[in-house]
C-alpha positions in Angstrom: 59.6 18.0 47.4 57.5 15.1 45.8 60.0 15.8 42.3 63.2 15.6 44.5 62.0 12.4 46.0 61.9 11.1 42.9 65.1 12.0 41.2 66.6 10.4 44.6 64.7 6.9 44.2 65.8 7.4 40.4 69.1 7.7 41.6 69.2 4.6 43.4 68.2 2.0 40.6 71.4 3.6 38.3 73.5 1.1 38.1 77.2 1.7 35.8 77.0 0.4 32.4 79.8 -2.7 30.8 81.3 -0.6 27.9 79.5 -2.5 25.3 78.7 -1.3 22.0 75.4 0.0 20.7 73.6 -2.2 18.7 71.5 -0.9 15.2 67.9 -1.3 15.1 67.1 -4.2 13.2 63.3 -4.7 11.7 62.5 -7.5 13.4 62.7 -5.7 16.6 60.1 -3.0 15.8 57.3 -5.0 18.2 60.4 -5.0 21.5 62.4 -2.0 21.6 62.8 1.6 21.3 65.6 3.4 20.4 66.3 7.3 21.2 69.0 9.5 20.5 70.0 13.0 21.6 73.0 15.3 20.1 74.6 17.7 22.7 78.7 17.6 22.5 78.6 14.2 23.1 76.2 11.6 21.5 73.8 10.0 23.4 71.2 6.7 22.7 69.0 5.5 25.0 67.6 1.7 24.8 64.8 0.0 26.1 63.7 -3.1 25.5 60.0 -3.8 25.5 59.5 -7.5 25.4 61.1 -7.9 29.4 58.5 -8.4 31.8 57.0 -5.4 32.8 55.1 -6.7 35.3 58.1 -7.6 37.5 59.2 -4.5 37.3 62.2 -5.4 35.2 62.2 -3.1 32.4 65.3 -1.5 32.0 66.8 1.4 29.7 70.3 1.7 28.9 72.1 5.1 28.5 74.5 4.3 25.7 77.7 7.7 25.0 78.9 7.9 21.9 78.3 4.3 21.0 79.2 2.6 24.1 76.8 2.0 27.2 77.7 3.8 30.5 74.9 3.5 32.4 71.2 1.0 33.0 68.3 1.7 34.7 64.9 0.1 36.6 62.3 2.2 34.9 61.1 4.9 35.2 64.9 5.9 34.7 66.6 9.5 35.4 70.0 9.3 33.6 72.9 12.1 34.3 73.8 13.5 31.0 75.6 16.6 30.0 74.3 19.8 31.4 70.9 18.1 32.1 69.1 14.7 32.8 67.4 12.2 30.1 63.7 10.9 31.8 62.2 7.6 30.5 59.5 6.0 31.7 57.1 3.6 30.2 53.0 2.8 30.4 51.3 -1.0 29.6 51.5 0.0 26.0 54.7 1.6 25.1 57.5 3.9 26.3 55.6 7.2 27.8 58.6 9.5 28.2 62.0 10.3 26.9 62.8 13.5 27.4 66.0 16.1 28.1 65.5 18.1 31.4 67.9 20.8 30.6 70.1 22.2 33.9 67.9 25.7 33.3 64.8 24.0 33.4 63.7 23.5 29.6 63.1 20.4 28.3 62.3 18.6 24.9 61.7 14.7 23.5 64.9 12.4 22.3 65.1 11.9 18.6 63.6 8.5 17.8 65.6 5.7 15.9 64.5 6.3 12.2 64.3 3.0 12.0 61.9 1.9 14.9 58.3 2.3 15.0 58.5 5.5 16.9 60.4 6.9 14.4 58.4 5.3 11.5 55.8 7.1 13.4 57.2 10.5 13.5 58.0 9.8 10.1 54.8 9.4 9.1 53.4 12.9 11.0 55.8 14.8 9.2 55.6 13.5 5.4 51.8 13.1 6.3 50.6 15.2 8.8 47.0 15.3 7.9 46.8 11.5 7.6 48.8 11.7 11.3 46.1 14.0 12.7 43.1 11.5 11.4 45.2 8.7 13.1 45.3 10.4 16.6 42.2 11.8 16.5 40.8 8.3 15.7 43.0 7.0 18.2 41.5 9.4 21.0 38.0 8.4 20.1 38.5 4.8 20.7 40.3 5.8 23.9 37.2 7.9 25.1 34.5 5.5 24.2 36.3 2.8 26.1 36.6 4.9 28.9 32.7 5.6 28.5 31.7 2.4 28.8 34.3 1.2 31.2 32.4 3.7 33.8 29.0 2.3 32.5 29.9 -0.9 33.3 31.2 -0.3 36.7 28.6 2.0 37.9 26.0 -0.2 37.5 27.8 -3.1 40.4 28.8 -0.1 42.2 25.4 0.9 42.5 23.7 -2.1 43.8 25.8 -2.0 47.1 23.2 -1.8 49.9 24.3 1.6 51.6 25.0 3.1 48.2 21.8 1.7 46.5 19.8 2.9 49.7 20.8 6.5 49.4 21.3 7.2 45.8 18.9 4.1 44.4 20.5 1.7 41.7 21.9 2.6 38.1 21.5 0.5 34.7 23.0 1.0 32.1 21.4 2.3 29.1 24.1 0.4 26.7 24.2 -3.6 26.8 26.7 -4.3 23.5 27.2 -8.1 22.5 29.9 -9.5 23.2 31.6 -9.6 20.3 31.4 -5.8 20.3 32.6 -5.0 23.7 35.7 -7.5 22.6 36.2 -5.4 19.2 36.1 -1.9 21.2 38.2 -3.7 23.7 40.8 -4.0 20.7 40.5 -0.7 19.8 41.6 0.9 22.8 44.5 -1.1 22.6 45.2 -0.1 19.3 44.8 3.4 20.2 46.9 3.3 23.5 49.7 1.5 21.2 49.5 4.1 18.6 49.6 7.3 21.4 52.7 5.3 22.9 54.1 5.9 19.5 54.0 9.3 19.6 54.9 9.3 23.4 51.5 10.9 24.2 50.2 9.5 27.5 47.4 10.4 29.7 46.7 8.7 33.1 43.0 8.0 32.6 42.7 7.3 29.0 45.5 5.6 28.5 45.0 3.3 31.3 42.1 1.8 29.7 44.1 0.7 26.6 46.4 -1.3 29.2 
């Protein structure tokens, strides 16, 4: 039910693409846009463009067949595509989901651009993977110790509410960091968000914090 809703609101913020052609990845776009393609009989891309404001909700990714763009989107996007649909989505730091949804059910992640930083990304996990696993195991630590003190730091108001500090008493927080290092593990779950976005990893709660 709840996955039929959303195909249907999907649905509604397709709008038909202007026949334009697909433009290359340049370099200087590695901070603003992601690029992903996916081979059936036809060629598809899919583009989105980072550097619109998110926060008006007017992110949009473009469904680009065989070079030439057919459809746009309001994300999170569900594009028609042969035999299947292409999902994209995107979180604070970086695009979340691109996936095939196959008619039978199976599914599996577009092809980044080799030249964008996804695909520098992927790149880098399969010439290196041993150096990739350090990277998103580092990444996941700085994710989980700023979700640690993230709780610390709200418990401790939370507690001091009069009904709640009556029955359960008051909390402090065993940690009090400097400010410098609150900032610098601050910037670290960013980093690490960023770098999961890369790999199109996402998880609601730590995720979150790096946004």
């Amino acid at each position: 039910m709840l996955e039929q809703w959303k195909r249907q609101r999907a649905a509604k913020r397709l709008q038909p693409g202007d026949g334009r052609a697909l433009q290359p990845f340049r370099w200087w776009q590695l901070p603003g846009r992601a690029l992903f393609h996916l081979s059936l009989r036809e060629t598809y891309a899919v583009d989105v463009r980072h550097w619109q404001n998110q926060s008006s909700g007017e992110v949009k990714a473009n469904l680009y067949q065989d070079g030439r763009h057919v459809a746009q989107s309001k994300l999170p996007a569900a594009f028609p595509v042969e035999s299947g649909t292409v999902e994209v989505a995107m979180s604070g730091s970086g695009v979340k989901r691109c996936h095939y949804i196959a008619d039978d059910g199976t599914e599996h992640q577009l092809r980044p651009d080799p030249a964008s930083a996804e695909g520098r990304r992927a790149r880098l996990e399969q010439n290196h993977p041993a150096t990739s696993r350090l990277i998103g195991i580092v990444s996941v630590a700085m994710l989980v110790v700023g979700v640690a003190l993230l709780i610390l730091q709200v418990a401790e108001p939370i507690s001091r509410i009069p009904p709640i500090a009556d029955s359960i008493g008051t909390f402090t927080s065993p940690i009090d960091l400097p400010l410098w290092l609150n900032i610098a593990l601050g910037a670290g779950a960013v980093i690490g968000s960023v770098e999961r976005s890369l790999r199109l990893r996402y998880h609601w709660l730590l995720d979150a914090v790096g946004t």
